[in-house]
mmCIF file of the N, C-alpha and C atoms, coordinates in Angstrom:
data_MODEL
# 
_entry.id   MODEL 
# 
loop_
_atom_site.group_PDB 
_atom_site.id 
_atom_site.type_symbol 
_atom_site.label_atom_id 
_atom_site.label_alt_id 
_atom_site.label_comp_id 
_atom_site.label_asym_id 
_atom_site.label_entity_id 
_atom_site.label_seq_id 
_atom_site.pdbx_PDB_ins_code 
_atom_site.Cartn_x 
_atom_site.Cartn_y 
_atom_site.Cartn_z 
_atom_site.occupancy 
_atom_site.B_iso_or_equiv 
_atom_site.pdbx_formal_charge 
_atom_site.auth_seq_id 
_atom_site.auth_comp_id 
_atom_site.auth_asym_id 
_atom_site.auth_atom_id 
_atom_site.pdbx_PDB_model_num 
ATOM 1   N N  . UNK A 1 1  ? -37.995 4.079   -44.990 1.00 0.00 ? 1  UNK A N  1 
ATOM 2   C CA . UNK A 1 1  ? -36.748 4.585   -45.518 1.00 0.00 ? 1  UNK A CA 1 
ATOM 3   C C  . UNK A 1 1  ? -36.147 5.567   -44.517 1.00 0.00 ? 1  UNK A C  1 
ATOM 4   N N  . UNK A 1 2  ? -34.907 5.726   -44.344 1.00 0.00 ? 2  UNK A N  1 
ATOM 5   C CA . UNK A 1 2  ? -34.274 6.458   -43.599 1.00 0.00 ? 2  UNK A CA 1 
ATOM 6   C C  . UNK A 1 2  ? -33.926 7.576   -44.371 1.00 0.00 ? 2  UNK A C  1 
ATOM 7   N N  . UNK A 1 3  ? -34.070 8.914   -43.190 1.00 0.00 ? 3  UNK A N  1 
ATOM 8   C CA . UNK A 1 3  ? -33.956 10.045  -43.415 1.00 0.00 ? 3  UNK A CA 1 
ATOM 9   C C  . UNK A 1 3  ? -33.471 10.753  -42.588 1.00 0.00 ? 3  UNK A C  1 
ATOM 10  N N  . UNK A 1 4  ? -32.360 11.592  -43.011 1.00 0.00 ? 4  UNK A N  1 
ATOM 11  C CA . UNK A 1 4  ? -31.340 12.226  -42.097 1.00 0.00 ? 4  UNK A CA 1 
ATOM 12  C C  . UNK A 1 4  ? -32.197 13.738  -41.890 1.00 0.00 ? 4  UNK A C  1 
ATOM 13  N N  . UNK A 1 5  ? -31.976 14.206  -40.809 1.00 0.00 ? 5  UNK A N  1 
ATOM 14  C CA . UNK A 1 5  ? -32.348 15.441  -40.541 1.00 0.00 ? 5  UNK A CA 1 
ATOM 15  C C  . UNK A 1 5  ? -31.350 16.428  -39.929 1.00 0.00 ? 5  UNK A C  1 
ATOM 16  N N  . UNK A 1 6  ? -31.293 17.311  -40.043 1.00 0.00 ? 6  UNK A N  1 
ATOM 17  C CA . UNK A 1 6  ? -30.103 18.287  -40.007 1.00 0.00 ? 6  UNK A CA 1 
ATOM 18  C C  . UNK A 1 6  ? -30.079 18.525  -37.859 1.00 0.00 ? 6  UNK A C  1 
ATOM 19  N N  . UNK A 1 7  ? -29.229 19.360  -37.330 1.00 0.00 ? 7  UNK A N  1 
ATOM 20  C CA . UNK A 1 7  ? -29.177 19.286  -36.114 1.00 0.00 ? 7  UNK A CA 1 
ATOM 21  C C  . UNK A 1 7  ? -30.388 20.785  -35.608 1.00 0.00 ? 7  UNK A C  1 
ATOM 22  N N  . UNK A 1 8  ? -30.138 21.630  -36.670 1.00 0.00 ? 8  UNK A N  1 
ATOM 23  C CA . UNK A 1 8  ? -31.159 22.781  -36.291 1.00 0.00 ? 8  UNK A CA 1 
ATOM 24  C C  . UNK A 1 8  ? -32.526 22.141  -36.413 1.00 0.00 ? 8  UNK A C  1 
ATOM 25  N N  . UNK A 1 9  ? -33.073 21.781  -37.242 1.00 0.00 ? 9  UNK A N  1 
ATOM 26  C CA . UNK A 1 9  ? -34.183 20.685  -37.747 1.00 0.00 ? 9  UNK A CA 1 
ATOM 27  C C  . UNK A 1 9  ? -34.915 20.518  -36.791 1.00 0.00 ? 9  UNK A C  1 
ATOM 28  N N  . UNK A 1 10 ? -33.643 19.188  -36.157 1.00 0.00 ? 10 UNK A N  1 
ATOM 29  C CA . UNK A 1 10 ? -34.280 18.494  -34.629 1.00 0.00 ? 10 UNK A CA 1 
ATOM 30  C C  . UNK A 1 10 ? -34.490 19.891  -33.466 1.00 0.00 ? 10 UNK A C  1 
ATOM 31  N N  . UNK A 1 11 ? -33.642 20.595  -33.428 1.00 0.00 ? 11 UNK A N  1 
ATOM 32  C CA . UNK A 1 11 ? -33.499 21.301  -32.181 1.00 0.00 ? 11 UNK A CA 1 
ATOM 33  C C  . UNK A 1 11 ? -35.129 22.551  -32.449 1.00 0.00 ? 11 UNK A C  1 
ATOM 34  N N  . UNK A 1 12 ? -35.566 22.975  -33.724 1.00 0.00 ? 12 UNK A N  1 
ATOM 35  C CA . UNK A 1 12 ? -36.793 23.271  -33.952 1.00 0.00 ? 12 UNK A CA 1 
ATOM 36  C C  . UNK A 1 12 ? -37.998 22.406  -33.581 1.00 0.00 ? 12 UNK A C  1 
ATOM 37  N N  . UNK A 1 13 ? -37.789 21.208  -33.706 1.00 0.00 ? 13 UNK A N  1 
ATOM 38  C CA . UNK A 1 13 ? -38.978 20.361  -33.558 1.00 0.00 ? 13 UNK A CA 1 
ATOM 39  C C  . UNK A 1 13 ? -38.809 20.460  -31.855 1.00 0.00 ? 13 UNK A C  1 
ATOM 40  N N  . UNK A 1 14 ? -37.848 20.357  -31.434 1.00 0.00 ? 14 UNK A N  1 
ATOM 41  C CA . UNK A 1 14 ? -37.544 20.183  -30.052 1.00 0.00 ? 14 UNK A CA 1 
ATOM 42  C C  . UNK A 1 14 ? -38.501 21.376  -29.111 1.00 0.00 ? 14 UNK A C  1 
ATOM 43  N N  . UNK A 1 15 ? -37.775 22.529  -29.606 1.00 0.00 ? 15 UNK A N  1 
ATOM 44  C CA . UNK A 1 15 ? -38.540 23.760  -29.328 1.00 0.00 ? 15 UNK A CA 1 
ATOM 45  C C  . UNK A 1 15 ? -40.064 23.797  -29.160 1.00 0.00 ? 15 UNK A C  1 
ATOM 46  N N  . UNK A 1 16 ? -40.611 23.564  -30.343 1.00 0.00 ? 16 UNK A N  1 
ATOM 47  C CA . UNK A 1 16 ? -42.004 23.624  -30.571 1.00 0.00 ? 16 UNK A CA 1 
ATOM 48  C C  . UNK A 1 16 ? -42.644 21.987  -29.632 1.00 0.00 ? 16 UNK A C  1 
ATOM 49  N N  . UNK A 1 17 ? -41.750 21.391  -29.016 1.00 0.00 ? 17 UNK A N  1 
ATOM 50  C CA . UNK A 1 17 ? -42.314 20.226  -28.494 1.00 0.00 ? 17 UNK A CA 1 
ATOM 51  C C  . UNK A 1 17 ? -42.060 20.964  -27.129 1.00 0.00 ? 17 UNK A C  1 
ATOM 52  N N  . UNK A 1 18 ? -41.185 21.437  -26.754 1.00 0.00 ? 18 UNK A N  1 
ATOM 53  C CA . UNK A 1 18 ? -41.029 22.319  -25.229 1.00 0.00 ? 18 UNK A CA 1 
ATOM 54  C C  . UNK A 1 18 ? -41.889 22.895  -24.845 1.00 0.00 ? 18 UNK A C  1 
ATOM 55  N N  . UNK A 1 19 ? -42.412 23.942  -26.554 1.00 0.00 ? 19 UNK A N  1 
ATOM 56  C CA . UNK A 1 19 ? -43.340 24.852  -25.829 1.00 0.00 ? 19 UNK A CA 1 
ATOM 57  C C  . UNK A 1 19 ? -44.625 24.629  -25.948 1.00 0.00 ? 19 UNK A C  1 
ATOM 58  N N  . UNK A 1 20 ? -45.059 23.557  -26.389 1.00 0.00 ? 20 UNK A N  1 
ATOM 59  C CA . UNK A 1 20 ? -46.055 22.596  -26.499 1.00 0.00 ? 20 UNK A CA 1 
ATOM 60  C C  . UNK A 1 20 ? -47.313 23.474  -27.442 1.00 0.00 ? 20 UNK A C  1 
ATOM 61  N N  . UNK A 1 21 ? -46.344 23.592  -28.393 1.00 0.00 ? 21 UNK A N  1 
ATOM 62  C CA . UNK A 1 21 ? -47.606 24.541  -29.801 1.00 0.00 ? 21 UNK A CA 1 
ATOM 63  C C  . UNK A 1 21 ? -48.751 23.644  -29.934 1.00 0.00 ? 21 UNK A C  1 
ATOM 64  N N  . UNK A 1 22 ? -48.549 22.253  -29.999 1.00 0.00 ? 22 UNK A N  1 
ATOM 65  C CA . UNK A 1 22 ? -49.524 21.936  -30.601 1.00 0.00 ? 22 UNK A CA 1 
ATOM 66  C C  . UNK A 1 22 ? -49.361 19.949  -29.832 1.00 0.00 ? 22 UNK A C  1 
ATOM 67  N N  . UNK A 1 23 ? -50.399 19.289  -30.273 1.00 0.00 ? 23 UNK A N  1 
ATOM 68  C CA . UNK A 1 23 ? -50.076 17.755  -29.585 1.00 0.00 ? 23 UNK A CA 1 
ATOM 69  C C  . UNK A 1 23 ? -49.015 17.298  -30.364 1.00 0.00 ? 23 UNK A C  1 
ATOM 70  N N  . UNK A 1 24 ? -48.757 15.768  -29.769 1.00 0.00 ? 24 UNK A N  1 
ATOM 71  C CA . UNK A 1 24 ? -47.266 15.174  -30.484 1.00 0.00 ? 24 UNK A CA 1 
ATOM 72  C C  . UNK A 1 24 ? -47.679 14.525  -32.184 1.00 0.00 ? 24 UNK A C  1 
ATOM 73  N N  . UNK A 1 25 ? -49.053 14.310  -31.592 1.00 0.00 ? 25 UNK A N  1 
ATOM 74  C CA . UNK A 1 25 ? -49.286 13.777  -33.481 1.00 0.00 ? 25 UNK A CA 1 
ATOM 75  C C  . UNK A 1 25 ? -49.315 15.156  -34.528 1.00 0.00 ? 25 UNK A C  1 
ATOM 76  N N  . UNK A 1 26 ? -50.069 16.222  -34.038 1.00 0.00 ? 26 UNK A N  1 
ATOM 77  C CA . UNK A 1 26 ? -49.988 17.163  -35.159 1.00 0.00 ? 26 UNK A CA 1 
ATOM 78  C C  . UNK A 1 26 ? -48.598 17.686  -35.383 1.00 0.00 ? 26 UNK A C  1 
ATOM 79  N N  . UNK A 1 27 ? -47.905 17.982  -34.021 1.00 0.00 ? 27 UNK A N  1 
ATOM 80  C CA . UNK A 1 27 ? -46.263 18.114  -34.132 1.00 0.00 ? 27 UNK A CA 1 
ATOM 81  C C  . UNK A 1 27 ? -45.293 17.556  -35.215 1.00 0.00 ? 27 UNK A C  1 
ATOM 82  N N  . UNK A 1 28 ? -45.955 16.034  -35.063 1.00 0.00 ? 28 UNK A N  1 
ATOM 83  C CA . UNK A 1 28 ? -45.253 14.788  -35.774 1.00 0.00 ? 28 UNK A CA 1 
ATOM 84  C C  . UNK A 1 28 ? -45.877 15.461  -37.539 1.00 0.00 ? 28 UNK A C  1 
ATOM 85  N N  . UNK A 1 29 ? -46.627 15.386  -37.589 1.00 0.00 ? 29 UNK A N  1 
ATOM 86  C CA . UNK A 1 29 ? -47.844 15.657  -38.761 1.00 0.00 ? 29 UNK A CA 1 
ATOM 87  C C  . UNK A 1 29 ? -47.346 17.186  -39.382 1.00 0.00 ? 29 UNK A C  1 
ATOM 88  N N  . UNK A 1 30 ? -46.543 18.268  -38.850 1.00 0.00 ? 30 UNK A N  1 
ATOM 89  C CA . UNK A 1 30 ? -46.536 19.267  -39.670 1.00 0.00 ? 30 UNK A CA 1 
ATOM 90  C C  . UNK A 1 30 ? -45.403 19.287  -39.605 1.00 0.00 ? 30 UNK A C  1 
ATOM 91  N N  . UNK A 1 31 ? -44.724 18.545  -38.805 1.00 0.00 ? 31 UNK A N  1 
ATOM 92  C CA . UNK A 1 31 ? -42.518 18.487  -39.535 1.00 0.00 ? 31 UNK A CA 1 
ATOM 93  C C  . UNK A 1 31 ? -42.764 17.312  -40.548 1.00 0.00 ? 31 UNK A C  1 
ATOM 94  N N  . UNK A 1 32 ? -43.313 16.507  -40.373 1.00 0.00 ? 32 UNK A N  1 
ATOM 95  C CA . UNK A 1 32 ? -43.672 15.015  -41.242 1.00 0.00 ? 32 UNK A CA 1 
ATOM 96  C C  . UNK A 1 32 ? -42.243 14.517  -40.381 1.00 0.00 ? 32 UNK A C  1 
ATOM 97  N N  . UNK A 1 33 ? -42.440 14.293  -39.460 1.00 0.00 ? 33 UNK A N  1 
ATOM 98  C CA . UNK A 1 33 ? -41.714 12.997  -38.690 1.00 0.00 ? 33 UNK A CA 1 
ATOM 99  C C  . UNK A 1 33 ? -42.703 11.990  -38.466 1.00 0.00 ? 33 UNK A C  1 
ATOM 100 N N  . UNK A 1 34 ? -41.735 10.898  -37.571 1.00 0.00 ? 34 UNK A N  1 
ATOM 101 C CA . UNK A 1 34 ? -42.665 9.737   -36.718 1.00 0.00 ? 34 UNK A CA 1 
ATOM 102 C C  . UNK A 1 34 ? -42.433 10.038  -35.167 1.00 0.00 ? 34 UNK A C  1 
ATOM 103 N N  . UNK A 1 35 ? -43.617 9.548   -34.806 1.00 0.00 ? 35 UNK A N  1 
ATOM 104 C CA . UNK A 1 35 ? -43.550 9.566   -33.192 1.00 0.00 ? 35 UNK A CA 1 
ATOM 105 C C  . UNK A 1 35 ? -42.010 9.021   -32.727 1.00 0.00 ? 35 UNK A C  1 
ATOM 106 N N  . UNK A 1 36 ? -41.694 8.282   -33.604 1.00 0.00 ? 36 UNK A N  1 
ATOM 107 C CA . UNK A 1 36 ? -40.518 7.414   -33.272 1.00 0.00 ? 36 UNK A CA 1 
ATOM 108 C C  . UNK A 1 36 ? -39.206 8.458   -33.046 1.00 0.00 ? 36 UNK A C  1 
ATOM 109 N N  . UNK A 1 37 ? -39.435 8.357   -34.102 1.00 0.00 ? 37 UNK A N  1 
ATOM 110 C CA . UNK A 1 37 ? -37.810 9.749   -33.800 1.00 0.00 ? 37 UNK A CA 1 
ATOM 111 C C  . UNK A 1 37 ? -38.235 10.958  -33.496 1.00 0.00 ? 37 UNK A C  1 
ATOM 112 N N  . UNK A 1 38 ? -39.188 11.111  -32.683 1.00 0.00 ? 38 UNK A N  1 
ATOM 113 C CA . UNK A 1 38 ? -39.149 13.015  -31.681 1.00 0.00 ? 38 UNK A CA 1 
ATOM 114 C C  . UNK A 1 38 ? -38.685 12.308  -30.283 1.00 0.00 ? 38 UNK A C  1 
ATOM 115 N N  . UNK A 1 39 ? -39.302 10.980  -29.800 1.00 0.00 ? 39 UNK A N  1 
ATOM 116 C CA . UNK A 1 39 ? -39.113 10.151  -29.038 1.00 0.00 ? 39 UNK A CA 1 
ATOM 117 C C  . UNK A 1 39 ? -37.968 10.013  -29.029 1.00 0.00 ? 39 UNK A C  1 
ATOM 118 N N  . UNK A 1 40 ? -36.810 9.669   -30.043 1.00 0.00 ? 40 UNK A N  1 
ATOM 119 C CA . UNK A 1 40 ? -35.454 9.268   -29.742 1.00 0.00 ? 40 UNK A CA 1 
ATOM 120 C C  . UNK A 1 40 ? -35.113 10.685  -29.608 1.00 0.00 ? 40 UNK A C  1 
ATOM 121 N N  . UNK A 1 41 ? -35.286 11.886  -30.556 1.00 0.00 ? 41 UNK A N  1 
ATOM 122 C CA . UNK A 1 41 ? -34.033 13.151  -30.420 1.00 0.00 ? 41 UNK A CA 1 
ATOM 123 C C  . UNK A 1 41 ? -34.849 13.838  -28.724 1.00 0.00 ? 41 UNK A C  1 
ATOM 124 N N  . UNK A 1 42 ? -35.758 13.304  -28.232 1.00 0.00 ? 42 UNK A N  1 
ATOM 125 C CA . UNK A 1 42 ? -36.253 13.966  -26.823 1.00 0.00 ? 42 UNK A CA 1 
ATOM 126 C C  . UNK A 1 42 ? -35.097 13.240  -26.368 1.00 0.00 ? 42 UNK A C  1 
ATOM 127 N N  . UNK A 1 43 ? -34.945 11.994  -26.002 1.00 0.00 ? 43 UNK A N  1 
ATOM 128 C CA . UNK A 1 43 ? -34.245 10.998  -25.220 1.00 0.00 ? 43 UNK A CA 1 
ATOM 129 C C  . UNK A 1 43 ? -32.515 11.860  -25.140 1.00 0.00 ? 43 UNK A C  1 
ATOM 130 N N  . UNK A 1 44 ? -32.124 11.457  -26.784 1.00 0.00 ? 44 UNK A N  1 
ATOM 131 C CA . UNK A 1 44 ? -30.684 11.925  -26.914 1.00 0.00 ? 44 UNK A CA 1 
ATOM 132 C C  . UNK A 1 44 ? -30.465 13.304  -26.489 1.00 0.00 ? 44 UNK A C  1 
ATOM 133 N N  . UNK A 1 45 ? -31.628 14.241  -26.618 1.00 0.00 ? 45 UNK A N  1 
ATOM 134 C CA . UNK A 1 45 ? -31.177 15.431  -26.011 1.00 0.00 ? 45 UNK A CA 1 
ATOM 135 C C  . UNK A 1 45 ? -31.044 15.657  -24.577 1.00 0.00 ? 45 UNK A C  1 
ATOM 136 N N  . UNK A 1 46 ? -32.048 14.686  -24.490 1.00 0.00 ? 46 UNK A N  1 
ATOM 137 C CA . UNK A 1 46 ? -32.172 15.328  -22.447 1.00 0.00 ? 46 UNK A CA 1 
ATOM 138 C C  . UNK A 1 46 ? -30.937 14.526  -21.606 1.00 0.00 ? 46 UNK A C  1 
ATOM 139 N N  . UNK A 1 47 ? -30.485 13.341  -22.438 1.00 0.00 ? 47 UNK A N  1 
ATOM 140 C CA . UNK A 1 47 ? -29.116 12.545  -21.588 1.00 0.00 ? 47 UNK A CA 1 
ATOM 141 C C  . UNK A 1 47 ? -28.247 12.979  -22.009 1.00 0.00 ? 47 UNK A C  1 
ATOM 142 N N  . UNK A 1 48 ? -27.597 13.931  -23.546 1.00 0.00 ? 48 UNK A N  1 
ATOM 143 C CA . UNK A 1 48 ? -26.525 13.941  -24.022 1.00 0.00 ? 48 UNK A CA 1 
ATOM 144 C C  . UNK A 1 48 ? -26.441 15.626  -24.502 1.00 0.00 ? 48 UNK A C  1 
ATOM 145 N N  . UNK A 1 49 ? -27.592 16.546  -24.657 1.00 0.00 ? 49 UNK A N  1 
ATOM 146 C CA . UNK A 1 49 ? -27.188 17.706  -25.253 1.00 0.00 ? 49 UNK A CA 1 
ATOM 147 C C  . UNK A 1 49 ? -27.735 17.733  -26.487 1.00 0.00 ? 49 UNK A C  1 
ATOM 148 N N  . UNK A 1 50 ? -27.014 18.746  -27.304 1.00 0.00 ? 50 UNK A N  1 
ATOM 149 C CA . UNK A 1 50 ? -26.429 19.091  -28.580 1.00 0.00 ? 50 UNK A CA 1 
ATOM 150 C C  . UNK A 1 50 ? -25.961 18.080  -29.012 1.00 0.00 ? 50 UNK A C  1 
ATOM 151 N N  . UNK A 1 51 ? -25.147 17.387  -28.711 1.00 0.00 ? 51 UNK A N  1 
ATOM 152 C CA . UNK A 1 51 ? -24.058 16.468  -29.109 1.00 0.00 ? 51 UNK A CA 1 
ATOM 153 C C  . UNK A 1 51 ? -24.714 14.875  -29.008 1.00 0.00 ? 51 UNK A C  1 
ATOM 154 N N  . UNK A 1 52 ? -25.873 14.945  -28.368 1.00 0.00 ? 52 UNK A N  1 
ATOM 155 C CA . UNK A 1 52 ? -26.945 13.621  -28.107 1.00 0.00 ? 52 UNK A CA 1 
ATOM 156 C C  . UNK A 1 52 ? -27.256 13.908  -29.798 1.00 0.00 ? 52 UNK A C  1 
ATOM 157 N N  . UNK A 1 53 ? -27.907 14.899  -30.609 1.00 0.00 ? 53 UNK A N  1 
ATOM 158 C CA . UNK A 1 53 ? -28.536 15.242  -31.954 1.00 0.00 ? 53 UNK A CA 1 
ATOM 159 C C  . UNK A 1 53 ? -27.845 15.079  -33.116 1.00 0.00 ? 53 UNK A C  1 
ATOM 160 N N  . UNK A 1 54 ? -26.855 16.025  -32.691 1.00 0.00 ? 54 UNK A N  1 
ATOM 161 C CA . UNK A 1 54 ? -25.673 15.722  -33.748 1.00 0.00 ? 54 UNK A CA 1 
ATOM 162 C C  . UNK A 1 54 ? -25.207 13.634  -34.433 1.00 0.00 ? 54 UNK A C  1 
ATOM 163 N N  . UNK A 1 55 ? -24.429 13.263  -32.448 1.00 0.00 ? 55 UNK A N  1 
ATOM 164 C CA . UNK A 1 55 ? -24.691 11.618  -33.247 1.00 0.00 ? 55 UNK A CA 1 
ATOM 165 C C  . UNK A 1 55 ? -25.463 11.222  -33.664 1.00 0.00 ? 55 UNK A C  1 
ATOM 166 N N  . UNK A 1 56 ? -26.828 11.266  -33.603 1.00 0.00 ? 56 UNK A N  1 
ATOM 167 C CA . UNK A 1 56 ? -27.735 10.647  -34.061 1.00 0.00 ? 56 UNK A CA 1 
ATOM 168 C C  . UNK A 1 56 ? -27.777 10.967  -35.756 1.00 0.00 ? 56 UNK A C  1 
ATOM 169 N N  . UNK A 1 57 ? -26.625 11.830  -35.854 1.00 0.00 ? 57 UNK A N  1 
ATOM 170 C CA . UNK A 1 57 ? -26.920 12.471  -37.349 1.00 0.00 ? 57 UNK A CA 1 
ATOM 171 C C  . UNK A 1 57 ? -25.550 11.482  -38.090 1.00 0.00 ? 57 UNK A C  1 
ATOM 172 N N  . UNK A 1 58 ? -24.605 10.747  -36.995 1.00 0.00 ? 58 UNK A N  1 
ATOM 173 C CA . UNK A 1 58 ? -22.952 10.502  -37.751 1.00 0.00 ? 58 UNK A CA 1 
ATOM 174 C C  . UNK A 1 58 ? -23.485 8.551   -38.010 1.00 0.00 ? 58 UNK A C  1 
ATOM 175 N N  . UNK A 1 59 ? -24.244 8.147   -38.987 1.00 0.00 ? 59 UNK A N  1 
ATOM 176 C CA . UNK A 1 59 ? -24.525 6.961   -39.142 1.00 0.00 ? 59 UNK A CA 1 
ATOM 177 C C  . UNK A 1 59 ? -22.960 6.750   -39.805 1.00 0.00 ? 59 UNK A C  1 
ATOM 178 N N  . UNK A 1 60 ? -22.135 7.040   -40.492 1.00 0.00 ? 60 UNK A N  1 
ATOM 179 C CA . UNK A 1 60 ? -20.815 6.837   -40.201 1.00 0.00 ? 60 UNK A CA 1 
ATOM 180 C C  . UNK A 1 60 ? -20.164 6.307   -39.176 1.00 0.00 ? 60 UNK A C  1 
ATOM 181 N N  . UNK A 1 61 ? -20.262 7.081   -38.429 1.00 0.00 ? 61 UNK A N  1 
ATOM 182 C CA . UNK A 1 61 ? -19.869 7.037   -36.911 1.00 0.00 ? 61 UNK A CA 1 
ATOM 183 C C  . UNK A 1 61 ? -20.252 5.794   -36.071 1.00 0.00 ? 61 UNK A C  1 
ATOM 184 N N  . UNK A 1 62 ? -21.460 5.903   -36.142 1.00 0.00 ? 62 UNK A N  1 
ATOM 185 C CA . UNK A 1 62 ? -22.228 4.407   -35.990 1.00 0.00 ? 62 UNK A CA 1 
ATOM 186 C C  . UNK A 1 62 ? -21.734 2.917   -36.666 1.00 0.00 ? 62 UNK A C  1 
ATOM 187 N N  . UNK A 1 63 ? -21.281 2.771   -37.946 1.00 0.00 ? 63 UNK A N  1 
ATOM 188 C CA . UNK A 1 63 ? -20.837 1.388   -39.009 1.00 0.00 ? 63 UNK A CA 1 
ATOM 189 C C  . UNK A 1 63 ? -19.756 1.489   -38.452 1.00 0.00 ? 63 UNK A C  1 
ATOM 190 N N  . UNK A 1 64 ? -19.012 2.468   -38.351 1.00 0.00 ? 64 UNK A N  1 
ATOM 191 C CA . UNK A 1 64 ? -17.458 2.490   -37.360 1.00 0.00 ? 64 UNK A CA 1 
ATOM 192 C C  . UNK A 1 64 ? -17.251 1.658   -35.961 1.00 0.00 ? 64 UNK A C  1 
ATOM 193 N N  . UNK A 1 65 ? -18.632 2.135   -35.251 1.00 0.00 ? 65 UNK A N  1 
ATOM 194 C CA . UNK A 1 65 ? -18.275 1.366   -34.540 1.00 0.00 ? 65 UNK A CA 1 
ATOM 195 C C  . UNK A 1 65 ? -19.028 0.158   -33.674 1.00 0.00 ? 65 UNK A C  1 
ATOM 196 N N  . UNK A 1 66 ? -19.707 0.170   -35.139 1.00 0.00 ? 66 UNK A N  1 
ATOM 197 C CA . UNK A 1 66 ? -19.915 -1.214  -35.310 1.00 0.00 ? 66 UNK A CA 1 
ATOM 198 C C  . UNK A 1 66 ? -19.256 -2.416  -35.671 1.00 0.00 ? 66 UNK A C  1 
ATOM 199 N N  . UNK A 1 67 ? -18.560 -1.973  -36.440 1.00 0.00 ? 67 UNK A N  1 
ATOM 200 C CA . UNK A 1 67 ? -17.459 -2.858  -37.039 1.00 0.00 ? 67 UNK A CA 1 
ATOM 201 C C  . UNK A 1 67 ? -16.375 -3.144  -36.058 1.00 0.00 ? 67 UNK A C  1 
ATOM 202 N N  . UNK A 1 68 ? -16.015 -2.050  -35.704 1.00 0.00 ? 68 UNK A N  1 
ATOM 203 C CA . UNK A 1 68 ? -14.976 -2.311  -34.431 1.00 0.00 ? 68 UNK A CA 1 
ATOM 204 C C  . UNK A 1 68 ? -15.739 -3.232  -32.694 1.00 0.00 ? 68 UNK A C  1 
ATOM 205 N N  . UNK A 1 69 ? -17.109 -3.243  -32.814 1.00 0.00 ? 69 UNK A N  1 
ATOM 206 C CA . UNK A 1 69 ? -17.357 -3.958  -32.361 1.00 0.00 ? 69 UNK A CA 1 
ATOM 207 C C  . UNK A 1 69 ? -17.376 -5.703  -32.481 1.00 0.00 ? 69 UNK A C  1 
ATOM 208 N N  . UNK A 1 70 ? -17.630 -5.620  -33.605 1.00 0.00 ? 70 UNK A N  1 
ATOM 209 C CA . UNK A 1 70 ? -18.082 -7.309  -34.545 1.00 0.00 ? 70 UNK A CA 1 
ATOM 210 C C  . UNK A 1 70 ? -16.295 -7.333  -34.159 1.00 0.00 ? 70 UNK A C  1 
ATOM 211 N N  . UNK A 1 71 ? -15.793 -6.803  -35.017 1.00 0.00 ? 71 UNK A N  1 
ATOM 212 C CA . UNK A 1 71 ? -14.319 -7.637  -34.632 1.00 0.00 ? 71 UNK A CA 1 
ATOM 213 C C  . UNK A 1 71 ? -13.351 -7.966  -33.363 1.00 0.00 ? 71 UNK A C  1 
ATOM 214 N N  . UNK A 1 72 ? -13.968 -6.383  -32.273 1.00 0.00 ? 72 UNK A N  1 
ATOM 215 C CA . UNK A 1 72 ? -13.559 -7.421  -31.156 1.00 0.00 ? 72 UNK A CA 1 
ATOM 216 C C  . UNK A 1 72 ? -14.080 -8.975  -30.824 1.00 0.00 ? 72 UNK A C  1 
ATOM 217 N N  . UNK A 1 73 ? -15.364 -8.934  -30.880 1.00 0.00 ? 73 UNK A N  1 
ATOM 218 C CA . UNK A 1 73 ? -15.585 -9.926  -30.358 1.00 0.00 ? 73 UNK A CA 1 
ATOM 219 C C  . UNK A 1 73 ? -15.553 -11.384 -31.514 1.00 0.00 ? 73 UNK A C  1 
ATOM 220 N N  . UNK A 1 74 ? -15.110 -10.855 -32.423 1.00 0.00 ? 74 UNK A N  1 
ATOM 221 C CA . UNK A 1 74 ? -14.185 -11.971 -33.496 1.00 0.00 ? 74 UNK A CA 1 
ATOM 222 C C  . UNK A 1 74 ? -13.077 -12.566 -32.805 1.00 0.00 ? 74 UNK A C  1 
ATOM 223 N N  . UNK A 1 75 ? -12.140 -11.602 -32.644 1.00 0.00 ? 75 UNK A N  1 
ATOM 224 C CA . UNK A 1 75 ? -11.610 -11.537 -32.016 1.00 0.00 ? 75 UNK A CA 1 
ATOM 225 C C  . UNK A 1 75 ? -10.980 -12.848 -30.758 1.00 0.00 ? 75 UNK A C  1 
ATOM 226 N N  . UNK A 1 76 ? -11.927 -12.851 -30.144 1.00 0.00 ? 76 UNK A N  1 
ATOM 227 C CA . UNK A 1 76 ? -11.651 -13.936 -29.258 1.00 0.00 ? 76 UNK A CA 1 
ATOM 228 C C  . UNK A 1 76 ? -11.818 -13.073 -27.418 1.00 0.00 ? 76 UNK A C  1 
ATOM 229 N N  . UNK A 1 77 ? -11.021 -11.995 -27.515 1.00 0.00 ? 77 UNK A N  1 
ATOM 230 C CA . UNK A 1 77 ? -10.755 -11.351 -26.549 1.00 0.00 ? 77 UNK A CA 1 
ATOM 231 C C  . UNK A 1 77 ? -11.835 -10.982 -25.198 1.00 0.00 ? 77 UNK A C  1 
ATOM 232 N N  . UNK A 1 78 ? -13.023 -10.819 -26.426 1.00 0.00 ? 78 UNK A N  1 
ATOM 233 C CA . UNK A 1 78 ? -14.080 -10.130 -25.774 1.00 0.00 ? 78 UNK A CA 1 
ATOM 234 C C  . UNK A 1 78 ? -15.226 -11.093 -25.392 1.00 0.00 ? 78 UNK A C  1 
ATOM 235 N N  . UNK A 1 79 ? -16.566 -10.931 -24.915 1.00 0.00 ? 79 UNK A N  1 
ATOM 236 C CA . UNK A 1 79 ? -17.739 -11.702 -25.144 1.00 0.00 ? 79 UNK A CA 1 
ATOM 237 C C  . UNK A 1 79 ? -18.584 -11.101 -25.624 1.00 0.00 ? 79 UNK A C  1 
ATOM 238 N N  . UNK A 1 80 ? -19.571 -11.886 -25.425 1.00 0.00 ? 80 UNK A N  1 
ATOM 239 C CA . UNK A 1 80 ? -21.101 -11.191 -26.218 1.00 0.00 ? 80 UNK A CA 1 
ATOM 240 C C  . UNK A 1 80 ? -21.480 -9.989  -25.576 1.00 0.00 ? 80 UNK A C  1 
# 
């Protein structure tokens, strides 16, 4: 099931993964994340910022433009 996490949230887990309190499973194990997503908000932070965390938070944002994707390439205009 999907679960949204706030931007301070991530940027705490982030912290405590910087300053290396503890390994990535107990890390994972006392926020109750998955390896999976410390892995993505490491990624989005170190290529994008603040603003790498935040999108990861606008699944809005995401169906938006998704949709505007599917229909370009409805479209005709575009390719795969």
């Amino acid at each position: 099931m999907y679960k949204q996490y706030t931007t301070e949230f991530k940027l705490e887990v982030l912290l405590a993964y910087e300053n290396r309190e503890c390994t990535i499973q107990e890390l994972c194990k006392r926020y109750q994340i998955t390896k999976y997503s410390l892995r993505q908000w490491i990624n989005e932070f170190e290529e994008f910022g603040i603003e790498g965390l935040e999108r990861l938070n606008s699944w809005k944002g995401f169906k938006e433009a998704a949709e505007a994707a599917v229909k370009d390439y409805l479209s005709g205009e575009f390719s795969q």
